[in-house]
DSSP file (Angstrom, degrees, kcal/mol; ACC not computed):
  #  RESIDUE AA STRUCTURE BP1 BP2  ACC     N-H-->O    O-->H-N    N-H-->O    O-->H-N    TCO  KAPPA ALPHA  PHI   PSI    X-CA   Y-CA   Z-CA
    1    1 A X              0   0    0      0, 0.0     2,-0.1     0, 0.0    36,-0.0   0.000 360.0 360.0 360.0 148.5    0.0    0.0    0.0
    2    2 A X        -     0   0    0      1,-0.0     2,-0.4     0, 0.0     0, 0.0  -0.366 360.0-133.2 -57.7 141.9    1.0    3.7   -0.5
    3    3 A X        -     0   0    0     -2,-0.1     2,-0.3     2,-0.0    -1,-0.0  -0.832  23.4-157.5 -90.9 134.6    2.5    5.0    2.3
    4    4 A X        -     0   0    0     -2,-0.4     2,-2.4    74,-0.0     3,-0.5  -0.913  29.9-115.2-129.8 138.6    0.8    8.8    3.3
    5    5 A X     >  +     0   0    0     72,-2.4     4,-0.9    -2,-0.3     3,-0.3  -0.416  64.2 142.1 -64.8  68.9    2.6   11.5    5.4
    6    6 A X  T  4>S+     0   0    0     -2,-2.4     5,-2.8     1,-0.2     6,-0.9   0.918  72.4  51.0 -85.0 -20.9   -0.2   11.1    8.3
    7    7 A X  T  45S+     0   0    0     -3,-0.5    -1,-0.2     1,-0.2    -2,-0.1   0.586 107.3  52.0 -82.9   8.0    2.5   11.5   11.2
    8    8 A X  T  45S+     0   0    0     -3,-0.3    -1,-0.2     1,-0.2    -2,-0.1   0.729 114.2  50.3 -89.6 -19.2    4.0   15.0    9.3
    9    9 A X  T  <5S-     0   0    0     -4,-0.9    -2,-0.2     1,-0.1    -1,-0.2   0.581 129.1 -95.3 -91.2   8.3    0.0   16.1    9.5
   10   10 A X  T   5S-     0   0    0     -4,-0.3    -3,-0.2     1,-0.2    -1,-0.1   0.676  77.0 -60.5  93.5  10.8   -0.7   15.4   13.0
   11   11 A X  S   <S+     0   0    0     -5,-2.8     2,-0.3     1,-0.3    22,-0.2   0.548 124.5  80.7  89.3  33.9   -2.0   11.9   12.2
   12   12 A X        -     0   0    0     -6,-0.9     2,-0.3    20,-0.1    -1,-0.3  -0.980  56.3-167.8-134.2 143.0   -5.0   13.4    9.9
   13   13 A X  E     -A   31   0A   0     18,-1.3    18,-0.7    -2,-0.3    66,-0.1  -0.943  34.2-102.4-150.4 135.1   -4.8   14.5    6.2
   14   14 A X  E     -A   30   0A   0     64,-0.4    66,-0.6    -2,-0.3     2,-0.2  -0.009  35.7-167.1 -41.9 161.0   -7.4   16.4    4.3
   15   15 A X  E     -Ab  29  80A   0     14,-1.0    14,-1.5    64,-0.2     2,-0.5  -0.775   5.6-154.4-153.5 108.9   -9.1   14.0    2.1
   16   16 A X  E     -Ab  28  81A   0     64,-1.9    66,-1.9    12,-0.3     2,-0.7  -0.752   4.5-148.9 -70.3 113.1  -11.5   15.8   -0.8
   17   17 A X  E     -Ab  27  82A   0     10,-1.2    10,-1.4    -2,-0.5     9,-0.9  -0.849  20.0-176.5-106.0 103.8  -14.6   13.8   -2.3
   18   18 A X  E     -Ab  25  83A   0     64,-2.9    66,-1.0    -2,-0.7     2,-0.8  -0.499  35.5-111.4 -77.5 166.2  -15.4   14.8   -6.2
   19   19 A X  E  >  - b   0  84A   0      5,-0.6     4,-1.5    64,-0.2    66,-0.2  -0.802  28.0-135.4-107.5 129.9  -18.0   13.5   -7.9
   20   20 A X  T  4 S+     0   0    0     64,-3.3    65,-0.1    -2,-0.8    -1,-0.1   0.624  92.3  36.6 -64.7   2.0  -16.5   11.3  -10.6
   21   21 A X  T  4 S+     0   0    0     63,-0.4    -1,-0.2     3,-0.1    64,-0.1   0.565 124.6  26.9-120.5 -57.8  -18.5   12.3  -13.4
   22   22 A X  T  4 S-     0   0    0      2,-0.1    -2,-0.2     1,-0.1     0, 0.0   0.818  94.4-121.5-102.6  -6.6  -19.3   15.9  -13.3
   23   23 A X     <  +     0   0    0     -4,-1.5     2,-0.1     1,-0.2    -3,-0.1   0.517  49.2 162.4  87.4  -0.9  -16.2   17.2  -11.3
   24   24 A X        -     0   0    0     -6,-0.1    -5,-0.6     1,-0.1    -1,-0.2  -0.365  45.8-128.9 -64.3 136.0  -18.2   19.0   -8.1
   25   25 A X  E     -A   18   0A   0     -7,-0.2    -7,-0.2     1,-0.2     3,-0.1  -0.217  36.4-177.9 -51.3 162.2  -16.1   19.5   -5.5
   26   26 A X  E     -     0   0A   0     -9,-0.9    73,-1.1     1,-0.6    74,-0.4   0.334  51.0 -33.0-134.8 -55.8  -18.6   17.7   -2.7
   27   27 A X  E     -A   17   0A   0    -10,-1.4   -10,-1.2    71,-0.2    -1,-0.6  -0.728  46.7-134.0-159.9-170.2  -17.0   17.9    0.9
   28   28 A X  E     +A   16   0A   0    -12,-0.3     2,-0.3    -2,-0.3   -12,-0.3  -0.865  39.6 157.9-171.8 117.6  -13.7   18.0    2.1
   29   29 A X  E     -A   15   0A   0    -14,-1.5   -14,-1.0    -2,-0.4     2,-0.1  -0.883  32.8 -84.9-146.4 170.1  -13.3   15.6    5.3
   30   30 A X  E     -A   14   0A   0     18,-0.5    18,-2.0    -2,-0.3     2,-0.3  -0.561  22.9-167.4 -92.8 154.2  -10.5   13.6    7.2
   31   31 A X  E     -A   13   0A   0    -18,-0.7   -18,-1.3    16,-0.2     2,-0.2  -0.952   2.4-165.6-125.7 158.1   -8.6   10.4    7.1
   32   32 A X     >  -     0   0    0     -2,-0.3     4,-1.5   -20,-0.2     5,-0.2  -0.458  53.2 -91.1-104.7-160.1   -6.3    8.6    9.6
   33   33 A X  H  > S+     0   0    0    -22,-0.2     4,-1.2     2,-0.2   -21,-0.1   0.826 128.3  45.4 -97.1 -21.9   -4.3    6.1    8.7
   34   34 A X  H  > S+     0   0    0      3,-0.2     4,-1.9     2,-0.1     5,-0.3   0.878 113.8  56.6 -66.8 -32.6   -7.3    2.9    9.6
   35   35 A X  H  > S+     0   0    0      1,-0.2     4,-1.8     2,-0.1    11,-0.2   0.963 109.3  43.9 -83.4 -23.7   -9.8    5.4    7.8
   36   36 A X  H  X S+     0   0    0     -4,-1.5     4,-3.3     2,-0.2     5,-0.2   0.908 110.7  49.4 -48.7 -49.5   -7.6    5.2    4.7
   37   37 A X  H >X S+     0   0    0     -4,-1.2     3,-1.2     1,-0.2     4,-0.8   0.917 116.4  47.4 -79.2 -70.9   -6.8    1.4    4.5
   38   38 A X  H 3X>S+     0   0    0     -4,-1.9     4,-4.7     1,-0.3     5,-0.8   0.794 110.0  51.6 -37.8 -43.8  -10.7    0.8    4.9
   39   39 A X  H 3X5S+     0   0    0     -4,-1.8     4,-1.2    -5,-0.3    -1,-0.3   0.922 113.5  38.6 -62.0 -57.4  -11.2    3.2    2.5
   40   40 A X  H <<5S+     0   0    0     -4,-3.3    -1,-0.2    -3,-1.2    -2,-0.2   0.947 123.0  52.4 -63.7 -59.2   -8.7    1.5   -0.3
   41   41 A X  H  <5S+     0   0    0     -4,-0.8    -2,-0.3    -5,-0.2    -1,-0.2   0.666 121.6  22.5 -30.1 -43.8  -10.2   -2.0    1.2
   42   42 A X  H  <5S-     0   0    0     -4,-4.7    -3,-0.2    -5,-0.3    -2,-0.2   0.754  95.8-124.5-101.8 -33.2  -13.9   -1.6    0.9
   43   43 A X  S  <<S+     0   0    0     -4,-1.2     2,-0.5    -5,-0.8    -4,-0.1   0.686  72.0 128.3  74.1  32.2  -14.1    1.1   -1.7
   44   44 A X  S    S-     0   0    0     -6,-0.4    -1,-0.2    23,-0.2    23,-0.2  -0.901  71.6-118.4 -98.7  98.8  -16.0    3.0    0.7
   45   45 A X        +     0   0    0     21,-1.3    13,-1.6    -2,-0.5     2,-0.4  -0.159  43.7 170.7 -40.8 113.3  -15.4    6.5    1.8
   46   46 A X  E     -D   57   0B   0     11,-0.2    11,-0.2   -11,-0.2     2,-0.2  -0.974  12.0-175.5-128.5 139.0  -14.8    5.8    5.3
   47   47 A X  E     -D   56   0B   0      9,-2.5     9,-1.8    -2,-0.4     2,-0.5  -0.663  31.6-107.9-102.4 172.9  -13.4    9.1    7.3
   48   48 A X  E     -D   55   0B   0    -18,-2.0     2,-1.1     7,-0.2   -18,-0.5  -0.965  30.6-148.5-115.0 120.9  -12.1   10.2   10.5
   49   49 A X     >  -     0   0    0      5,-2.8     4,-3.2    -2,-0.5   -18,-0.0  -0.498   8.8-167.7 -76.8 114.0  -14.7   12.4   12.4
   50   50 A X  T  4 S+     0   0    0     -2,-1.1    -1,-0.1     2,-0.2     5,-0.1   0.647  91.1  49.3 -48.4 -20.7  -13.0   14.9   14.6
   51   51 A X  T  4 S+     0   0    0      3,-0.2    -1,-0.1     0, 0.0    -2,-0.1   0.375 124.6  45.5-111.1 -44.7  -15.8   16.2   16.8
   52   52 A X  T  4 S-     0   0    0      1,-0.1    -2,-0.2    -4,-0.1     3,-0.1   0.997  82.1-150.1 -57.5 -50.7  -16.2   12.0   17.1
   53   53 A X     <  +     0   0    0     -4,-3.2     2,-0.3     1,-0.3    -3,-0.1   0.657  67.0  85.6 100.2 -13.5  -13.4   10.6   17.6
   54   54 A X  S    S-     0   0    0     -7,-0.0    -5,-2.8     0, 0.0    -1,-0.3  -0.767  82.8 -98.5-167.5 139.0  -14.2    7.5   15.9
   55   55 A X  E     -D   48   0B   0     -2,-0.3     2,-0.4    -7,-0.2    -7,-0.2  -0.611  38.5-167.0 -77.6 148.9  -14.1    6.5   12.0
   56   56 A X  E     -D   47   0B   0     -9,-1.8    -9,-2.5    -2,-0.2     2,-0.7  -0.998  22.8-128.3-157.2 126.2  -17.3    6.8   10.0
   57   57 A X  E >   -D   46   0B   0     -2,-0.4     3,-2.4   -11,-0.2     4,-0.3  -0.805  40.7-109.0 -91.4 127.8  -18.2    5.4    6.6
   58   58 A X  T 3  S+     0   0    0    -13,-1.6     8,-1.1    -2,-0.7   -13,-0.1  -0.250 100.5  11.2 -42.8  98.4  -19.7    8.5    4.6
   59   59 A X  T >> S+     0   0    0      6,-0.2     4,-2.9    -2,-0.2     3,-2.7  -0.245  87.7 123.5 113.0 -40.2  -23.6    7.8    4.1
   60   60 A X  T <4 S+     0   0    0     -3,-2.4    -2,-0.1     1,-0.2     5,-0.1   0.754  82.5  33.6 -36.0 -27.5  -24.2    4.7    6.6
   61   61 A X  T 34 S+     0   0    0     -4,-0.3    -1,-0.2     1,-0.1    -3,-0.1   0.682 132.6  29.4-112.9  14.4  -26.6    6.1    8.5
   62   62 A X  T <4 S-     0   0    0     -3,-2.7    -2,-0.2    61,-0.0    -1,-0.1   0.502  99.1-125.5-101.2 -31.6  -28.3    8.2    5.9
   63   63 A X  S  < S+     0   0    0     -4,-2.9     2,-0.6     1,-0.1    -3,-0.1   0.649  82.1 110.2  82.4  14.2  -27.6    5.9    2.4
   64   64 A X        +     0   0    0     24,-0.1    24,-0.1    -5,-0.1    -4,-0.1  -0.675  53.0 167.1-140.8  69.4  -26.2    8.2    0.5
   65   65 A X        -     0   0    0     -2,-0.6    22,-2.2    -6,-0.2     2,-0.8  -0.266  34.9-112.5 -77.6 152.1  -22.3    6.3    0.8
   66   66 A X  B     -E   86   0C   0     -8,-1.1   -21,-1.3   -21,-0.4     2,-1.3  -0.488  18.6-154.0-110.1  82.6  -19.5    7.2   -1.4
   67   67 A X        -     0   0    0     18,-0.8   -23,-0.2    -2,-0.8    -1,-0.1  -0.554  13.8-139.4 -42.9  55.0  -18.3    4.9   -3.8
   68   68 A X        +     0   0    0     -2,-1.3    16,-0.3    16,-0.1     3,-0.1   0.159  27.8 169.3 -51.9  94.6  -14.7    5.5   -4.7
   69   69 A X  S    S+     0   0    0     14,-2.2    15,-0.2     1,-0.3     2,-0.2   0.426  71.7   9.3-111.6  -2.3  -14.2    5.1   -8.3
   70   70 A X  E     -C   83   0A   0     13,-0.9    13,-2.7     2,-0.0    -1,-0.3  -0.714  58.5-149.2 177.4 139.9  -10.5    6.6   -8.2
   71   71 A X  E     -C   82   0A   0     11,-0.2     2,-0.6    -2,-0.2    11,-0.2  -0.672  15.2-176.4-105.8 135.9   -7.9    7.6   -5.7
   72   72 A X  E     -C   81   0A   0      9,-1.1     9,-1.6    -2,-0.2     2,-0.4  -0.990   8.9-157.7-130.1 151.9   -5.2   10.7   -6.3
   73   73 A X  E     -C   80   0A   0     -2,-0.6     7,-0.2     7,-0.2     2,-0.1  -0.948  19.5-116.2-131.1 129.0   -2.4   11.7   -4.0
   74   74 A X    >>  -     0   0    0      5,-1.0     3,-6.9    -2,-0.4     4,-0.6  -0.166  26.7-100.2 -51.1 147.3   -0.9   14.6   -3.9
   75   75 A X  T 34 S+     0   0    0      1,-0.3     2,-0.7     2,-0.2     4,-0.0   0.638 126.9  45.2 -30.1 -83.1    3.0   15.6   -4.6
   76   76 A X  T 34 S-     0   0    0      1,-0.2    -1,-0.3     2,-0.0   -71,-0.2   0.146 105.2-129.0 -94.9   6.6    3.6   15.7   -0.9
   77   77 A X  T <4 S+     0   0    0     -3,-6.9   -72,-2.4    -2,-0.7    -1,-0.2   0.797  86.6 108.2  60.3  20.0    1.7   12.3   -0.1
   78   78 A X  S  < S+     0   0    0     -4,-0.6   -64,-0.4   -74,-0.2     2,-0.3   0.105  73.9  38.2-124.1   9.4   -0.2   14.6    2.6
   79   79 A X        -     0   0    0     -5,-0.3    -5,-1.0   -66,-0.1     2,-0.3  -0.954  60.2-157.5-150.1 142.1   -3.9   14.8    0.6
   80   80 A X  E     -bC  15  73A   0    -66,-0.6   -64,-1.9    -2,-0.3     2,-0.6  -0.924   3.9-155.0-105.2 173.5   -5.9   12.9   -1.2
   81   81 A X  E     -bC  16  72A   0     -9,-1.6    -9,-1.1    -2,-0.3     2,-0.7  -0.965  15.2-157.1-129.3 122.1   -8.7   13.3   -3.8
   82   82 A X  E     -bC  17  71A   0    -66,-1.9   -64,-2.9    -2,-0.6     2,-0.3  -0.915  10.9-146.1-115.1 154.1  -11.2   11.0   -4.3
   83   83 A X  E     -bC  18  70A   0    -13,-2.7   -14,-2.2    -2,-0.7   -13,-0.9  -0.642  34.0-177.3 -73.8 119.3  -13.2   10.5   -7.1
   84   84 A X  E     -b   19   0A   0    -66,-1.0   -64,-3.3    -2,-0.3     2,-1.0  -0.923  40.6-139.9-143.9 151.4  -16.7    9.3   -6.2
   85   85 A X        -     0   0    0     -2,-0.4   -18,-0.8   -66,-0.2     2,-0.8  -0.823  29.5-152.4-120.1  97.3  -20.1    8.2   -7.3
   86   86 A X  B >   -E   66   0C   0     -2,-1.0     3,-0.9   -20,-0.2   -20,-0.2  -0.331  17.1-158.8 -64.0  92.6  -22.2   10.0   -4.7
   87   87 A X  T 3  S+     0   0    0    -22,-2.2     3,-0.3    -2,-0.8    -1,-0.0  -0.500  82.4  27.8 -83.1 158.5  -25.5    7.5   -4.5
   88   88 A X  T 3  S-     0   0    0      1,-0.2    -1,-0.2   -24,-0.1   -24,-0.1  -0.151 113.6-104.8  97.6 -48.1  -28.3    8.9   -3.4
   89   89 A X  S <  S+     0   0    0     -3,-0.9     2,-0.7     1,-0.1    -1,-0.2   0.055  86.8 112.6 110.2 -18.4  -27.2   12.8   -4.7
   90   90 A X        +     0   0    0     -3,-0.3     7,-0.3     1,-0.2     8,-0.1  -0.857  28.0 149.5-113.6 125.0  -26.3   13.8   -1.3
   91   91 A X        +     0   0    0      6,-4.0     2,-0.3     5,-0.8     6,-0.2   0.683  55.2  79.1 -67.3 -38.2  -23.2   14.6    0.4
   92   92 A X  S >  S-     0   0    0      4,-1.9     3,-2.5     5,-0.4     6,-0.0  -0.620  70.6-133.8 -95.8 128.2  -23.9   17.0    3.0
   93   93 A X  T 3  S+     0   0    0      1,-0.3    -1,-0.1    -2,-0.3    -3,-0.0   0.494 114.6  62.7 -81.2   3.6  -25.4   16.2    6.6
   94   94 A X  T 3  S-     0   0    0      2,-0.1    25,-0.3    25,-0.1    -1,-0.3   0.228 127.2-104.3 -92.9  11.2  -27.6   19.2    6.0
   95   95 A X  S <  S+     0   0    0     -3,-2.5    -2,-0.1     1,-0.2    -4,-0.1  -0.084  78.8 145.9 102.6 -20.5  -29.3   16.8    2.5
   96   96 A X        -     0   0    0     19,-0.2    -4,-1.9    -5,-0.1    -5,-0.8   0.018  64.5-126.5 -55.5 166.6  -27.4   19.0    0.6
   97   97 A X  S    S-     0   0    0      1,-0.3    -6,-4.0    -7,-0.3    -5,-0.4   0.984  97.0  -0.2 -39.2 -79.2  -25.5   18.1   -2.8
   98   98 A X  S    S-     0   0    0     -7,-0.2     3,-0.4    -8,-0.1    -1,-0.3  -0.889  70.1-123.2-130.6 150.3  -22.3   19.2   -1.5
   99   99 A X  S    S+     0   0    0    -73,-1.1     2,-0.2    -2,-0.3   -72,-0.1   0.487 105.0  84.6 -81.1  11.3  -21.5   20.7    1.7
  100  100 A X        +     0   0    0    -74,-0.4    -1,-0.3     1,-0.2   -75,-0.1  -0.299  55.3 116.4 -50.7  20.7  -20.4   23.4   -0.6
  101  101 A X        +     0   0    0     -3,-0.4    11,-1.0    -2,-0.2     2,-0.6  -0.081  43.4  80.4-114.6  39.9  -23.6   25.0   -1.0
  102  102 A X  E     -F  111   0D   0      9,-0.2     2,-0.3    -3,-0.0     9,-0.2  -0.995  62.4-155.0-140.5 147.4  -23.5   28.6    0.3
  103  103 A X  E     -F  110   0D   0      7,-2.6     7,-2.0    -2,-0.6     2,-0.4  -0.764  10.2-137.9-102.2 149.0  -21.9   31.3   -2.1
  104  104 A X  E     +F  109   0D   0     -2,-0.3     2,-0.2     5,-0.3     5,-0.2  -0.993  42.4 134.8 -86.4  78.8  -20.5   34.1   -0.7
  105  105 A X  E >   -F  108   0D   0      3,-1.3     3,-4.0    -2,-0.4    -2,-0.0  -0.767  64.4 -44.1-157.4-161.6  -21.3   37.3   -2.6
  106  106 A X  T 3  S+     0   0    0      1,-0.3     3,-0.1    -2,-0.2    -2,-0.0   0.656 127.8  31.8 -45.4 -28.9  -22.4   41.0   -2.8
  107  107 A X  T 3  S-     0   0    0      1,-0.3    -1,-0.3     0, 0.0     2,-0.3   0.399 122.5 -92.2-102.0  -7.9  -25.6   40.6    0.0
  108  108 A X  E <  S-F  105   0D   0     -3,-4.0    -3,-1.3     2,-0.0    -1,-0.3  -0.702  76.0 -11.8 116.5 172.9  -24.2   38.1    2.0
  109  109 A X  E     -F  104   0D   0     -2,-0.3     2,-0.5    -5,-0.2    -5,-0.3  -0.287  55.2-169.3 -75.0 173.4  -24.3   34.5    1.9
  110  110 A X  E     -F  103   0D   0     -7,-2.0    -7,-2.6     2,-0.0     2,-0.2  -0.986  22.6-130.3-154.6 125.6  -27.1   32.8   -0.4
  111  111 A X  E     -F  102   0D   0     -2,-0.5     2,-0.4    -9,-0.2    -9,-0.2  -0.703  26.4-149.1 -77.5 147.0  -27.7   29.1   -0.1
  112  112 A X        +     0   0    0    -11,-1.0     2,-0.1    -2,-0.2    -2,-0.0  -0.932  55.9   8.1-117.3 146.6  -27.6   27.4   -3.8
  113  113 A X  S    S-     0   0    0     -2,-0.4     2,-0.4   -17,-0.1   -17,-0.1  -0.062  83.6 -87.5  98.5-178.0  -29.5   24.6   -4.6
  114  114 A X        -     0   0    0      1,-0.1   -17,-0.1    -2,-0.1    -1,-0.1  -0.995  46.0-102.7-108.3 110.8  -32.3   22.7   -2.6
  115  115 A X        -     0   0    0     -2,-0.4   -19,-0.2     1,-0.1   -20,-0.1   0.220  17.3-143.3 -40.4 168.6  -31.5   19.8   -0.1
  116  116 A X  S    S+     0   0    0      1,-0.3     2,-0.3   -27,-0.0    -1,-0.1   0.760  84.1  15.8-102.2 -23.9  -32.1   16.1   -1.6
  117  117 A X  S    S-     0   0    0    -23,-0.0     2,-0.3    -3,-0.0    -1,-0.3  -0.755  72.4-113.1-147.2 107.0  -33.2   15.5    1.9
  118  118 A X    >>  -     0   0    0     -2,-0.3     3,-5.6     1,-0.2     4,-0.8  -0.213  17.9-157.9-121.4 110.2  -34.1   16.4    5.1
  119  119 A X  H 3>>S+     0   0    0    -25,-0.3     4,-3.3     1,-0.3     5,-1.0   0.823  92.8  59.5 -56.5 -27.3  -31.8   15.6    7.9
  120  120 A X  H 345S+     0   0    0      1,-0.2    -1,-0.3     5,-0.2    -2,-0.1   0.879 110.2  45.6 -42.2 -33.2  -34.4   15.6   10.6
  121  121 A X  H <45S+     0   0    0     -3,-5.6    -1,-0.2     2,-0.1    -2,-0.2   0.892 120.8  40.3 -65.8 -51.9  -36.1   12.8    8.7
  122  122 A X  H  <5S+     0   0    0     -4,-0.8    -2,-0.2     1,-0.2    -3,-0.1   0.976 138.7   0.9 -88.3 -45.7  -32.8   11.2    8.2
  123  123 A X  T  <5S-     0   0    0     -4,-3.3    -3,-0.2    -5,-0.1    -1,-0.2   0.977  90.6-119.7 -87.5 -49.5  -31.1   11.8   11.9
  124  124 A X      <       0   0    0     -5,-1.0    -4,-0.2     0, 0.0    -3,-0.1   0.390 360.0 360.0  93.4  26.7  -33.3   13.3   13.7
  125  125 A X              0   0    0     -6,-0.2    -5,-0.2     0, 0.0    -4,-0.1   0.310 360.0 360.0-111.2 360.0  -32.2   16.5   14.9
């Protein structure tokens, strides 16, 4: 397996989820070095939550999992990008597409787009 710099990054390294098809950025989350070898093993976007503590595969408790259809690493072995086929359409633990969905511009921020789903439904908070 590739070896990744996790111990220069504090034992985490950004890890970016694109949509393998159209090229949207979707969310930007962490790996450690178990959520990576799951990740390469299942072909499941599996992450490391921060606020958690604990590794988490992207979708499980919602359905809308990320299916890893190509891996990149950056020059410095300290990022990765994956390439994903978002089922379900949602990334974002507010239903949105991509947790990318408020713009920044002359008025203030402006959410784009519509959620696919509605996390209350899905979590319940």
């Amino acid at each position: 397996m590739v070896e990744l710099m996790f111990a220069k990054c504090g034992g985490l390294i950004p890890a970016i989820a694109q949509d393998a098809v159209t090229g949207d950025v979707l969310m930007l989350a962490y790996m450690n070095a178990d959520a990576w070898q799951q990740t390469v093993a299942t072909g499941l976007a599996t992450y490391y939550s921060r606020s958690r503590q604990e590794l988490w595969v992207k979708g499980r408790t919602s359905g809308h999992v990320q299916k890893v259809r190509e891996i990149y690493i950056d020059c410095d072995r300290d990022t990765v990008l994956l390439k994903v086929e978002q089922v379900g359409g949602a990334a974002c633990h507010t239903g949105h597409r991509s947790c990318f969905h408020l713009r920044l511009d002359g008025s203030g921020v402006t959410v784009v787009g519509q959620p696919v789903f509605d996390p209350k439904e899905v979590y319940g908070k």
